[in-house]
C-alpha positions as CSV (number, residue, x, y, z in Angstrom):
1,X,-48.8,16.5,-7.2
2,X,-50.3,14.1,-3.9
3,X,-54.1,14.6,-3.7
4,X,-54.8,10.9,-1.9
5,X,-52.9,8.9,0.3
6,X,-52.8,6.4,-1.9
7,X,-50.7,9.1,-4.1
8,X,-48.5,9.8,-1.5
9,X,-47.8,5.9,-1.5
10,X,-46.8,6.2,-5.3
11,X,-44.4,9.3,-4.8
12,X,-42.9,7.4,-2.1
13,X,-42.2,5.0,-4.6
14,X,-40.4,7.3,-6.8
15,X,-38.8,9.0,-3.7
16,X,-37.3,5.5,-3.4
17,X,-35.9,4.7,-6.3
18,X,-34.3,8.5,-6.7
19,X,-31.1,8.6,-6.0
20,X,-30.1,12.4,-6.3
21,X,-33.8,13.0,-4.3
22,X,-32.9,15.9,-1.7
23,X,-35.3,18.3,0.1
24,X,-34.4,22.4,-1.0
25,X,-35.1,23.7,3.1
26,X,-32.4,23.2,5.8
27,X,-34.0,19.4,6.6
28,X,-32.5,16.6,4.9
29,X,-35.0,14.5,3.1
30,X,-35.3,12.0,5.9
31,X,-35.8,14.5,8.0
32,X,-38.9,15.8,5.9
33,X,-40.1,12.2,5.6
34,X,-39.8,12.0,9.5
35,X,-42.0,14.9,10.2
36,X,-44.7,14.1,7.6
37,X,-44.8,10.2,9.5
38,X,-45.1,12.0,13.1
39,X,-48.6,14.2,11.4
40,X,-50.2,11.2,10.5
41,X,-49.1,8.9,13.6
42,X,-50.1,11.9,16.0
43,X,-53.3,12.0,14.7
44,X,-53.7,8.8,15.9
45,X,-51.6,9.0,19.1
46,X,-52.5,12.1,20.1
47,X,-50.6,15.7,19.6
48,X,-48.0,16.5,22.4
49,X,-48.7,20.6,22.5
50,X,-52.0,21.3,21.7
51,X,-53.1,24.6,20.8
52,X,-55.6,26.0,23.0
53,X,-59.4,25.1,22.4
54,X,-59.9,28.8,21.4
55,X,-57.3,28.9,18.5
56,X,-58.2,25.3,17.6
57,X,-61.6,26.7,17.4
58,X,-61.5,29.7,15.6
59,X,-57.8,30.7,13.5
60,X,-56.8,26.8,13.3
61,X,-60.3,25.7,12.4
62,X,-60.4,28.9,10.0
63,X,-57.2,27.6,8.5
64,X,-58.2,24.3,7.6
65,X,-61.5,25.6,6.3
66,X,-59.0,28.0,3.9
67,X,-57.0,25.0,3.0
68,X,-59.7,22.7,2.0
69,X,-61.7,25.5,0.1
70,X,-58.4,26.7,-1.8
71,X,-57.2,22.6,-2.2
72,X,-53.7,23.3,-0.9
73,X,-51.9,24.1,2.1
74,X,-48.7,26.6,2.6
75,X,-47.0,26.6,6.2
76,X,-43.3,26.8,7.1
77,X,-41.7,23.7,5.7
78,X,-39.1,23.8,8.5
79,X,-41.5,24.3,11.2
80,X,-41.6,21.3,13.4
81,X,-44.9,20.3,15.6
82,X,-45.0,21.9,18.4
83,X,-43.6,19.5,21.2
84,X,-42.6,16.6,18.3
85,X,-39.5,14.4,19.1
86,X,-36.5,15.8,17.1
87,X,-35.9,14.9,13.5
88,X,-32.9,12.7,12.2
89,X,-30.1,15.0,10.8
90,X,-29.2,12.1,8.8
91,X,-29.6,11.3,5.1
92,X,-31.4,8.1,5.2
93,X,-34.1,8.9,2.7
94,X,-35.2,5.0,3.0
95,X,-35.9,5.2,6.3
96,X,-38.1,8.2,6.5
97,X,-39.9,6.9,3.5
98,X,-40.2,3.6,5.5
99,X,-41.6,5.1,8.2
100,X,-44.1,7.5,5.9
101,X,-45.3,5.0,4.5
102,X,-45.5,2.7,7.5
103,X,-47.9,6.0,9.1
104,X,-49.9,5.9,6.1
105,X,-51.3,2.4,6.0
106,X,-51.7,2.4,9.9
107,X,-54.1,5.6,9.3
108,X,-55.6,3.7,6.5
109,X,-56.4,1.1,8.6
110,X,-56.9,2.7,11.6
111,X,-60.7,2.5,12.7
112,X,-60.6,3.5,15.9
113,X,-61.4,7.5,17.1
114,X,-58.5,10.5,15.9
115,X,-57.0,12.8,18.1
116,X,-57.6,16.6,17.6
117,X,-55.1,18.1,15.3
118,X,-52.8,20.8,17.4
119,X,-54.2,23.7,15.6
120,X,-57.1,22.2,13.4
121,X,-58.7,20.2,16.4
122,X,-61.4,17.8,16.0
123,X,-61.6,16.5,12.0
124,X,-63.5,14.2,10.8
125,X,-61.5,11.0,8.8
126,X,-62.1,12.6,5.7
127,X,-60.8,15.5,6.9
128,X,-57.8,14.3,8.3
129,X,-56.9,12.5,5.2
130,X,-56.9,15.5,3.3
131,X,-55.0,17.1,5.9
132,X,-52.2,14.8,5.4
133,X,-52.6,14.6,1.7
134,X,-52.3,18.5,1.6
135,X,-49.4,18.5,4.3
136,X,-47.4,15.6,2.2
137,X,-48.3,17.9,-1.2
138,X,-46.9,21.6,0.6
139,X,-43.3,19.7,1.6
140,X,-43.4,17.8,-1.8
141,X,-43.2,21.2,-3.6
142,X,-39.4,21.7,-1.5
143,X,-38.3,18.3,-3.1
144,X,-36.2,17.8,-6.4
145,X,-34.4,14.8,-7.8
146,X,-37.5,12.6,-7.9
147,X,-39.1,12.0,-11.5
């Protein structure tokens, strides 16, 4: 399983070079890919639907504070972000690992300030890498075909 960026680059890798890759929800694979770049170029760019500072506060900040403790996350793997351009219906698994992996070296070299997280809020870099690495690892678990 991803528990760095930097494995999330690797399985991306493998993602690649799989040809019978495919994603087990009602997203294609691309599609998956696509939502998992938009997480980690929002958190630079800013969130388009924001929870409200009371959930981020209290039930989203309690959730990521579950997620870190337990080391794994567990949402709705065809929930999209709230307010998040639509997601290609197409089966270009290339592209949305292009684009994945295109997010995660602009976070990694991103040194500028993060945007609040829709439901987590305010995170640290730290913690926003682990957010992503956790995210990437919960819609890796709905993906077969890749050795």
């Amino acid at each position: 399983p991803v528990q760095s960026l930097d494995d999330a680059l690797r399985w991306l890798d493998r993602v690649q070079k799989a040809t019978a890759a495919r994603s087990t929800t009602d997203w294609t694979l691309q599609a998956v890919l696509e939502h998992l770049a938009q997480s980690v170029e929002m958190s630079m760019d800013g969130f388009p639907q924001p929870k409200s500072a009371l959930f981020q506060h209290t039930a989203g900040a309690a959730a990521f504070a579950f997620f870190r403790w337990r080391g794994r996350m567990s949402h709705g793997l065809t929930d999209a972000i709230p307010g998040a351009p639509g997601l290609a219906q197409r089966n270009d698994a290339a592209a949305g690992a292009q684009r994945l992996r295109a997010a995660i070296a602009r976070f990694q070299a991103h040194s500028g300030a993060l945007q609040p997280h829709f439901a987590y809020g305010a995170l640290s870099r730290a913690d926003f890498a682990l957010a992503h690495t956790l995210h990437i690892a919960n819609h890796q678990d709905a993906i077969i075909g890749v050795s």
